[in-house]
N, C-alpha and C positions, 0 to 999 in steps of 0.2 A: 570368280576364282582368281586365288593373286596369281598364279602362274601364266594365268591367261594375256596382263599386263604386259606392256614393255618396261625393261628395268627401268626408265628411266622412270615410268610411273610408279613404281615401286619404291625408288629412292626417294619420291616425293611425297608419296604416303606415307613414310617413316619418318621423314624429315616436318612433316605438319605436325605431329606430335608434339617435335622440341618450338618448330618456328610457326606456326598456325597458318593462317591465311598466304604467308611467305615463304612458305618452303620452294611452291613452284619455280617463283620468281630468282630466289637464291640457287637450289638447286642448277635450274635452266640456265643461272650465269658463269657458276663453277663450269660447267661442262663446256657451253661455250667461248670462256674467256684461257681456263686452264688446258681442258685438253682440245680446244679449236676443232667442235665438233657439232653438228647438231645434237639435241640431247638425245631426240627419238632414236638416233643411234650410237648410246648407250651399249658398249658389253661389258661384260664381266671383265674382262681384260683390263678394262677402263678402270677398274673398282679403286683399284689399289692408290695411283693418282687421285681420282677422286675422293676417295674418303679422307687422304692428308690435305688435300686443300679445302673442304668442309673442316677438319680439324685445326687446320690454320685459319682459317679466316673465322668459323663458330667461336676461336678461343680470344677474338677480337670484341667478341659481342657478352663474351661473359667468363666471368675468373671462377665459375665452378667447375674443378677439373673431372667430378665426377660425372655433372652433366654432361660436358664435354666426351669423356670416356663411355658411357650408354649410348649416346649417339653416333659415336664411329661405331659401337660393337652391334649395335641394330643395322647398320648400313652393310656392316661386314656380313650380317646373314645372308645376303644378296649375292656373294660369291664365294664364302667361305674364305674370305682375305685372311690370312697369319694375323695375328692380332700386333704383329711387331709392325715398326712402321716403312713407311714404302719409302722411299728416295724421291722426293720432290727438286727438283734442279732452283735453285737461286731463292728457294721459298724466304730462307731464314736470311738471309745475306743481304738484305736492304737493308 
């Protein structure tokens, strides 16, 4: 049962979809390098950060914006995120 999962497994079963065998490994680094976290402890809180820096750095690895946009909107079922985007600090300013 997916509810039975922790999100962060969750986020990583969605993400194998777009990134296959990488999702983990991606997933696992967003969480711990963006929001300085283990991923096992992953909430919903988390989501919103999360899924903009998936969106930042997924849109590093490919110029299909619609790919890109299925990808956050599958993530965002995970907490019912605003489909607007969330406030990422210093994201775009390098």
């Amino acid at each position: 049962m997916q509810s039975s999962k922790s999100l962060y497994k969750q986020a990583v079963d969605i993400s194998s979809e777009y990134l296959g065998p990488s999702a983990e490994r991606f997933i696992g680094r967003q969480v711990a390098n963006h929001l300085k976290k283990d991923p096992e402890r992953l909430t919903k809180q988390d989501m919103p950060r999360l899924i903009e820096w998936v969106r930042v750095t997924f849109s590093l690895l490919t110029d299909d914006q619609e790919l890109i946009e299925s990808f956050v909107a599958d993530l965002q079922t995970l907490s019912n995120t605003p489909s607007g985007k969330a406030q990422v600090p210093n994201a775009q300013s390098k």
